[in-house]
C-alpha positions in Angstrom: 107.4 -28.8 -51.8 105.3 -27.3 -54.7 102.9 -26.0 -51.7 106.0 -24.2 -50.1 107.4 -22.3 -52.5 103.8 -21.7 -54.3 103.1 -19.7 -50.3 106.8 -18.5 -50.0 106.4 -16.1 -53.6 102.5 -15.0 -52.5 104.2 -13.9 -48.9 106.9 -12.4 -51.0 104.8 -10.6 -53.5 102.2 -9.9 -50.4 105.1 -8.2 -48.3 106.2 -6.2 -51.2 102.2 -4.9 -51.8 102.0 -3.9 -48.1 105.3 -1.6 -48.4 104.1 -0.2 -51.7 101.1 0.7 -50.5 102.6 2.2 -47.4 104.6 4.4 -49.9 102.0 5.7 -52.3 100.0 6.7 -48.8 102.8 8.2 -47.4 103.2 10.1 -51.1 99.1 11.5 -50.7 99.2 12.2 -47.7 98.8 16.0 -47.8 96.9 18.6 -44.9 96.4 21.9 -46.0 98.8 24.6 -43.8 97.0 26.2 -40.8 97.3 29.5 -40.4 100.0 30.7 -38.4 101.1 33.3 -36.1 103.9 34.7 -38.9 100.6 35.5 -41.2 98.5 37.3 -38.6 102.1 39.5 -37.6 101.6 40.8 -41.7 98.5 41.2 -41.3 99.2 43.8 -38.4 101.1 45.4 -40.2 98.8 45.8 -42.9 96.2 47.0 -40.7 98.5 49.5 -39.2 99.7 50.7 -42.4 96.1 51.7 -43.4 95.2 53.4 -39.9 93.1 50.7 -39.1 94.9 50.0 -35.9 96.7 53.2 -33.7 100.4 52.4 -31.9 98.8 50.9 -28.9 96.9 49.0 -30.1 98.8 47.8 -33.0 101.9 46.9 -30.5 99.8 45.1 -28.1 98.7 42.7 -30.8 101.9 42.3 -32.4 103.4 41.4 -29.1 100.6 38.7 -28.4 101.0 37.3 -31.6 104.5 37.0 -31.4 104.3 35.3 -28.1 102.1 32.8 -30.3 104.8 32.4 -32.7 107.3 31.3 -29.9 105.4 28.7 -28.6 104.0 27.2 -31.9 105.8 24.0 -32.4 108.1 23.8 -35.6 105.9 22.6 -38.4 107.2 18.6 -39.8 109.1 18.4 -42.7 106.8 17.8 -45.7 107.4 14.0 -46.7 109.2 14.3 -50.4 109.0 10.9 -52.7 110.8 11.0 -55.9 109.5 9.0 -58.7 112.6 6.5 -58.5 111.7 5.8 -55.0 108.6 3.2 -55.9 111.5 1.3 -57.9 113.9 1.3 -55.4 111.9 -0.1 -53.0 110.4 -2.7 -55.2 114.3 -3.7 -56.1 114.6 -3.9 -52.4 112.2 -6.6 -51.8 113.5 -8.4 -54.7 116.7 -8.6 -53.8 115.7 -9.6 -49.9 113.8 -12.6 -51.6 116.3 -13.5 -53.5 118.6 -13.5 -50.7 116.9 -15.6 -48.6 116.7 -18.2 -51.2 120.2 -18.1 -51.9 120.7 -19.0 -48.0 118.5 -22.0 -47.9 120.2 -23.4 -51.0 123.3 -22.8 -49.1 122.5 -24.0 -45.9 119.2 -25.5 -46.1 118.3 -28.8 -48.0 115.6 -28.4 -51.1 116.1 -31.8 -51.7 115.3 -33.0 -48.5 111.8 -34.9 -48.9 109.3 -34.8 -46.8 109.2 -36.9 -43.5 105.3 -37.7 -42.4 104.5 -37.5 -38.7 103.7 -41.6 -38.6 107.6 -41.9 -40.0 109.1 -40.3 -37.3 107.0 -41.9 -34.7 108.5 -45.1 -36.1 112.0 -43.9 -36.0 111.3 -43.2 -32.0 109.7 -46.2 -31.4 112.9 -48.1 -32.5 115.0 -46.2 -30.4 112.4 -45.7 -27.2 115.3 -45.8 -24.8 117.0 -42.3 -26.2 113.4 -40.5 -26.1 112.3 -37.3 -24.1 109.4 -37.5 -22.4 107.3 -35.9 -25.5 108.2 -38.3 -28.1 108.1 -41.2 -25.5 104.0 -39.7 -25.5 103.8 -39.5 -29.1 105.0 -43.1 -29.1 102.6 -44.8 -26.8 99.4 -42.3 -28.1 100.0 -44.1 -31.4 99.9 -47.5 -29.4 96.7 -46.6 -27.7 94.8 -45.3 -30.5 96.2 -49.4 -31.9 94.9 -51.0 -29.3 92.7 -48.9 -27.2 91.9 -51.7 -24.4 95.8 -51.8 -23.6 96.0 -50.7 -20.0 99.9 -51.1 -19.8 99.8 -48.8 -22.5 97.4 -46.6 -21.2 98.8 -45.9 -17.4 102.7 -45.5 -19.5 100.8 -42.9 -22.0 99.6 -41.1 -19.0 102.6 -41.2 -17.0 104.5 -39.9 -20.1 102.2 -37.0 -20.6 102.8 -35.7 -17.1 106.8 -35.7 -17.4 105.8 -34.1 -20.3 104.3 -31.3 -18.3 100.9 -32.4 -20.2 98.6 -32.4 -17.1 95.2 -32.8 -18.8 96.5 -35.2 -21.3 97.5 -37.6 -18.5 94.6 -37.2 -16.6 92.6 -38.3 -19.6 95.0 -41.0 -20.3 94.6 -42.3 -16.3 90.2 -42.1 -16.4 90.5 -44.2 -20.2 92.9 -46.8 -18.4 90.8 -46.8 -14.6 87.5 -47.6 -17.1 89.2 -50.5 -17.8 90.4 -51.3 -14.7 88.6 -49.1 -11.9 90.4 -50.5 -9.0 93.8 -49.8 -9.6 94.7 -47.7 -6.6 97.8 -46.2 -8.8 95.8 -45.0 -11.2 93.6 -43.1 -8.8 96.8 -41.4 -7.3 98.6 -40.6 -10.6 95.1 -39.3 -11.7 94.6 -36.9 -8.6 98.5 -36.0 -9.4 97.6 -34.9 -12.8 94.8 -33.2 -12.1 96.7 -31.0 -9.2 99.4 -29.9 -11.7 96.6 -29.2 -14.0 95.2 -26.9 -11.1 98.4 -25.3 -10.8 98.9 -26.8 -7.5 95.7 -26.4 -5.8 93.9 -30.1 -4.8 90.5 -29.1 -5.9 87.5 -32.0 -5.0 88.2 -34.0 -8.2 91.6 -34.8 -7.4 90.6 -34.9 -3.9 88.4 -37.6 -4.6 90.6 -39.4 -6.8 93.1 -39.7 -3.7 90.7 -40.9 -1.6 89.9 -43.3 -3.7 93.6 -44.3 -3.8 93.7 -44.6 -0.4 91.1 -46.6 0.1 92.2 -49.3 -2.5 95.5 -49.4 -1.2 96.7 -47.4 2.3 100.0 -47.6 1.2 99.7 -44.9 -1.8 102.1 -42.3 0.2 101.5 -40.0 -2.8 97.6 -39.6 -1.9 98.4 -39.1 1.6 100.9 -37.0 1.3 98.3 -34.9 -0.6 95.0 -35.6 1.3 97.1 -34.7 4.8 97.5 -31.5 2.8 94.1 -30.3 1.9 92.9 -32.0 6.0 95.8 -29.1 7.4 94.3 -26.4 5.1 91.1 -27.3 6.8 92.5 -27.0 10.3 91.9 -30.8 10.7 95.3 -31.1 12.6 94.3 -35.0 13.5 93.1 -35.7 10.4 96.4 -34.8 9.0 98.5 -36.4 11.5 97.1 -39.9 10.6 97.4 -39.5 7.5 101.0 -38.3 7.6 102.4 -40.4 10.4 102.3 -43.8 8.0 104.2 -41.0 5.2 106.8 -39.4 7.6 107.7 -43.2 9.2 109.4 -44.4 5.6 111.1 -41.1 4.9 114.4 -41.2 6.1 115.3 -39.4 8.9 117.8 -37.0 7.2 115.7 -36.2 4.2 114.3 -32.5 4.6 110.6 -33.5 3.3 110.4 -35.5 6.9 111.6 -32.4 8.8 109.0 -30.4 6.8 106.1 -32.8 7.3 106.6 -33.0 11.1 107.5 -29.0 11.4 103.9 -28.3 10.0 102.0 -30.5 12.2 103.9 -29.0 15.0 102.8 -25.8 14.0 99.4 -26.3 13.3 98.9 -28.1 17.0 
């Protein structure tokens, strides 16, 4: 708490240096007046005045200098600080401090003491059933740093990192969990599953691989040859991607749109 309020008054008195400073530029800042067309209309005048310049010429002049005079733009308004105005903004800042510390002691808690990160993560581990996807993750990465040979924990850690729209940190979760257990056909296909999200979609060869790998430990990982099929249409390997989807479109139910979708596309691409 010390720590807080020591940074909240250097912000404070930092904010307050910045605006100062701002002002006493603002107060230097001073560009000497350019000469303007007004100024070269007297000095004309002057030249006329002492025969320097005939009627001709002296009207010709004057009328191009005046045409100058129309089209300069209207000089800015010099910027005017009066000594009380340092003070006033100073006041300012003090009482905008002091404001916002009057509205955490009203609505905030000062008393409040701190709540480590491990303390909460025991509060959500006693009530696991009520947790979001993140904290479910924060739950089991402490259970896994624990016991890092858990593979229960390990495929759950991963599987909560992805419905927590962590792609990579499943992924990493799924290859620590298949180096203890490298023929666990799931894995593979919830690995290749992370690692498409994390490609935004796209099955690039490490996930491919991964499925395959699925597939060949167990041909009944629809998920891998739902995804395999995929990448074998994009190829324009239209058999390829029949076998692998006919096993995929014969559990979907008949009235579930994905089936209609599958077997549109493999009309199309025949």
């Amino acid at each position: 708490m010390i720590a807080f309020w020591t940074l909240t008054g250097l912000a404070a008195a930092l904010a307050g240096l910045m605006v100062l400073t701002g002002a006493r530029r603002g107060a230097d800042a001073s560009e000497p007046a350019a000469p303007t067309a007004s100024a070269e209309l007297d000095e004309l005048d002057r030249l006329k005045a002492r025969g320097l310049l005939d009627e001709e010429a002296w009207a010709s002049a004057r009328a191009e200098a005046g045409r100058r005079l129309l089209a300069q733009p209207a000089a800015p308004l010099p910027l005017m600080i009066g000594p009380r105005d340092r003070t006033i903004a100073l006041g300012a800042l003090v009482a905008t401090a002091a404001a916002a510390l009057g509205l955490y002691f009203f609505i905030g808690d000062p008393g409040l003491p701190d709540r480590p990160y491990e303390r909460r993560i025991d509060e959500w581990a006693a009530s696991a059933e009520t947790l979001d996807a993140p904290r479910v993750a924060a739950v089991l990465s402490r259970a896994v740093r624990r016991e890092p040979e858990n593979l229960t924990a390990l495929t759950m850690l991963g599987a909560a990192r992805f419905e927590a729209g962590d792609p990579i940190g499943a992924a990493t979760a799924f290859r620590r969990a298949l180096t203890l257990q490298p023929n666990d056909a799931t894995s593979w296909a919830r690995l290749g599953e992370s690692l498409v999200r994390a490609a935004e979609g796209e099955v690039q060869p490490d996930a491919e691989a991964a499925f395959a790998r699925a597939l060949e430990l167990d041909p009944g990982q629809l998920g891998a040859r739902f995804f395999l099929g995929d990448v074998a249409l994009s190829r324009g390997e239209v058999d390829r991607a029949r076998e692998l989807w006919t096993p995929l479109i014969a559990v979907l139910d008949p009235a579930d749109p994905r089936r209609a979708d599958l077997v549109a596309r493999l009309d199309a691409a025949a």
